[in-house]
N, C-alpha and C positions, 0 to 999 in steps of 0.2 A: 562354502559358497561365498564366491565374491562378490559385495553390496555396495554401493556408489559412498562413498564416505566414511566405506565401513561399518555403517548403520547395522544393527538387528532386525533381523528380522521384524521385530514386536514393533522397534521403531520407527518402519517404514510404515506398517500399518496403524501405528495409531499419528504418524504426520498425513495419511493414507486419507483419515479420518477428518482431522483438523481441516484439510484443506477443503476436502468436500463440502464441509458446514461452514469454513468461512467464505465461499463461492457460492454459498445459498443465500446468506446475507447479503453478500454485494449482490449479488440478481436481485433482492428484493428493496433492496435500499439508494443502491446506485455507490456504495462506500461498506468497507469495513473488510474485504478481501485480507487487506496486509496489517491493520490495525490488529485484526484476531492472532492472523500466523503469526506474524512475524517475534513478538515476545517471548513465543513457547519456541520459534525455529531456532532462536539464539541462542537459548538455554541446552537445546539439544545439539548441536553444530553449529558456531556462530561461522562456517564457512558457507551455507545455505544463506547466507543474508547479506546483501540483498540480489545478490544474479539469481537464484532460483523462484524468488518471490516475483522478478521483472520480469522473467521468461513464462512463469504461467499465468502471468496477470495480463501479458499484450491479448492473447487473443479471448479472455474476456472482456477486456476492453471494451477491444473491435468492437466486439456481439453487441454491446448495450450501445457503444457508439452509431454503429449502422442501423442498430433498429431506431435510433430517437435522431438520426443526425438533423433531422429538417426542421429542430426544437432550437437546435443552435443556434447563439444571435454572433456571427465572429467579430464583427467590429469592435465590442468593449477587450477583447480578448487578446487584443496586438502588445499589449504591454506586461503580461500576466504571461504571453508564450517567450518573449524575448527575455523576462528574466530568469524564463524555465534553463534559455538556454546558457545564461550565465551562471546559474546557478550549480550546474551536473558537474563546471568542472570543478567549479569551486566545492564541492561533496566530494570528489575525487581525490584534492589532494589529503582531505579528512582522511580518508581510505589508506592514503599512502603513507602518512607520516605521525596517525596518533595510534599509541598500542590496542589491542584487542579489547582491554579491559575497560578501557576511556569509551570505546565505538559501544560495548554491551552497554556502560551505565548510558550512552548519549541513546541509545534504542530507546531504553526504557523512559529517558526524560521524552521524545518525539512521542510516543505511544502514551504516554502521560499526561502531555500536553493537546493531543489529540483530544481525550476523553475531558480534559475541566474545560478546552475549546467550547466542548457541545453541550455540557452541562451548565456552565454559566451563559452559553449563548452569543458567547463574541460575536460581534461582525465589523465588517470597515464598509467605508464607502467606496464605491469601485470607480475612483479615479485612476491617473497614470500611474502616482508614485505607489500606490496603496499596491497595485495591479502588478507594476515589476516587483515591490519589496514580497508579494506573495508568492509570485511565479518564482522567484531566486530562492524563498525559504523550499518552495514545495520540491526545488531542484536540488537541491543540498541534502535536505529529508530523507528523498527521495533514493539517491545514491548510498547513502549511509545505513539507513534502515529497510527501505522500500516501500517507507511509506511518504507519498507524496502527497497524500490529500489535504492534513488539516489546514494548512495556510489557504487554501486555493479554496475551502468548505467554509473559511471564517468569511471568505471574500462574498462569495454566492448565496449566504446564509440565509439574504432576506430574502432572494428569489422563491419563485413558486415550483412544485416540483417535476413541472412537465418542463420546466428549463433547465432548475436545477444538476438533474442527475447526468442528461446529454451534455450539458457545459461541462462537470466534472470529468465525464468521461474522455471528454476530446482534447481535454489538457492531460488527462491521464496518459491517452493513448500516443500524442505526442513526446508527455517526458519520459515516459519507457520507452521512447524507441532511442532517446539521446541517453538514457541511463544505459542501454545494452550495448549501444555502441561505443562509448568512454570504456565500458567493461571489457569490452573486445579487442579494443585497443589499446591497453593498458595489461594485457592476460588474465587478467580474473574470473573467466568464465573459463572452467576447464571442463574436462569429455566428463567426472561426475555428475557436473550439473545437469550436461546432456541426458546422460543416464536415468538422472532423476525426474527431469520433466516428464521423460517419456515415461515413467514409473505414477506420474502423480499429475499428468493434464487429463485422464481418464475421470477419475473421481472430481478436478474443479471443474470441468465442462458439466458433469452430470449435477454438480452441485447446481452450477448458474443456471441448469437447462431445468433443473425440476424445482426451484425455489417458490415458486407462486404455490405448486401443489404441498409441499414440505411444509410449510406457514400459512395454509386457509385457515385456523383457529387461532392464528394469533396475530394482534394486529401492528402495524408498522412501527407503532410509540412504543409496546412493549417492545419488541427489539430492539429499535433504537437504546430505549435505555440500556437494555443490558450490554450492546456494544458499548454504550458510554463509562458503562461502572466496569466491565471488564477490562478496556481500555485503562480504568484509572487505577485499578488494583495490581492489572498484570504490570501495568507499568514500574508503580509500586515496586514491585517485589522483585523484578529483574535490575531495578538500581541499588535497594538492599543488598543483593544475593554478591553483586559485583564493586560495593563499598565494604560491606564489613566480611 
């Protein structure tokens, strides 16, 4: 049987797995979809990162965007999407011209950096310059690993969380749609990927759609943290695995 990337069987169902539980998290958190996958996707097919992580994360996005959009305040937000947009191509040419082995340790530094973001607490003031220098990191991030959030999560840090997770999402949904389209016009999203979405938007939809019920006994802090420490470990170990 022929399998999108080649994968095994076993493979497929335990990324099958992954992606469900990390689209349980972001339903309940508003963050942590690509922080979770994206370190173990690399280790297993570093070709799955980041167009497979981009294509299943637009339309939860969407979800959490259109449910919370009238939380959004867009005015602070003009200078945080502008450097979204200069930032995609600038993570592109990353793509194009450092070896595989540079892009897996830079994964694991974003997803690393991710997790001591949250733990020590960063945040900036959300002025102009603060605002594009996040949008341009989140866009870089973004293309390289597919994870675009921690720049854009130091910036909204101090917000409350009825604003919080809608703001993050409507930059999310924004810079996925400029990361798939660099991707598409570039070639880098091949009929695998297709193959694979269709194989694994089943399980992240069900994730994001049943995450409230999945988590009634545990509350929002205990998750968080443990996105925070797994973030900081996987990270870890995916910059080991591809230094020595």
């Amino acid at each position: 049987m022929n399998t999108p990337f080649d994968l095994t069987i076993y493979e497929l169902v335990f990324i099958g797995l992954l992606l469900f539980v990390a689209a349980s998290i972001q339903g309940l958190l508003g963050y942590g979809f690509a922080v979770i996958s994206s370190p173990i996707l690399v280790q297993i097919d570093p070709a799955l990162v980041p167009a497979l992580l981009s294509l299943l994360a637009l339309p939860l996005t969407i979800r959490i965007f259109v449910r919370e959009r009238v939380e959004v305040t867009w005015s602070p937000m003009k200078y945080l999407l502008i450097g979204r947009v200069v930032g995609g191509p600038l993570g592109l040419l990353c793509l194009m011209y450092l070896e595989q082995r540079i892009l897996s340790t830079t994964i694991g530094s974003i997803v690393l950096f991710a997790g001591l973001a949250s733990y020590f607490g960063w945040t900036l003031d959300r002025n102009s310059i603060n605002s594009f220098n996040a949008g341009m990191f989140s866009g870089v991030f973004a293309m390289i690993a597919g994870v675009g959030g921690p720049p854009v999560a130091i910036l909204y840090r101090d917000t409350k969380g009825k604003e919080f997770r809608p703001s993050l999402n409507a930059v999310f949904t924004f810079g996925i749609l400029i990361t798939l389209t660099l991707l598409l016009i570039d070639g880098r999203i091949y009929q695998d990927h297709l193959y694979m979405f269709a194989y694994m938007i089943l399980p992240s939809l069900l994730g994001i759609s049943l995450s409230s019920k999945l988590f009634t006994k545990v509350s929002d802090k205990v998750i968080s943290n443990g996105v925070i420490w797994f973030s900081i470990i996987s990270g870890l170990v995916v910059i080991s695995r591809n230094i020595y």
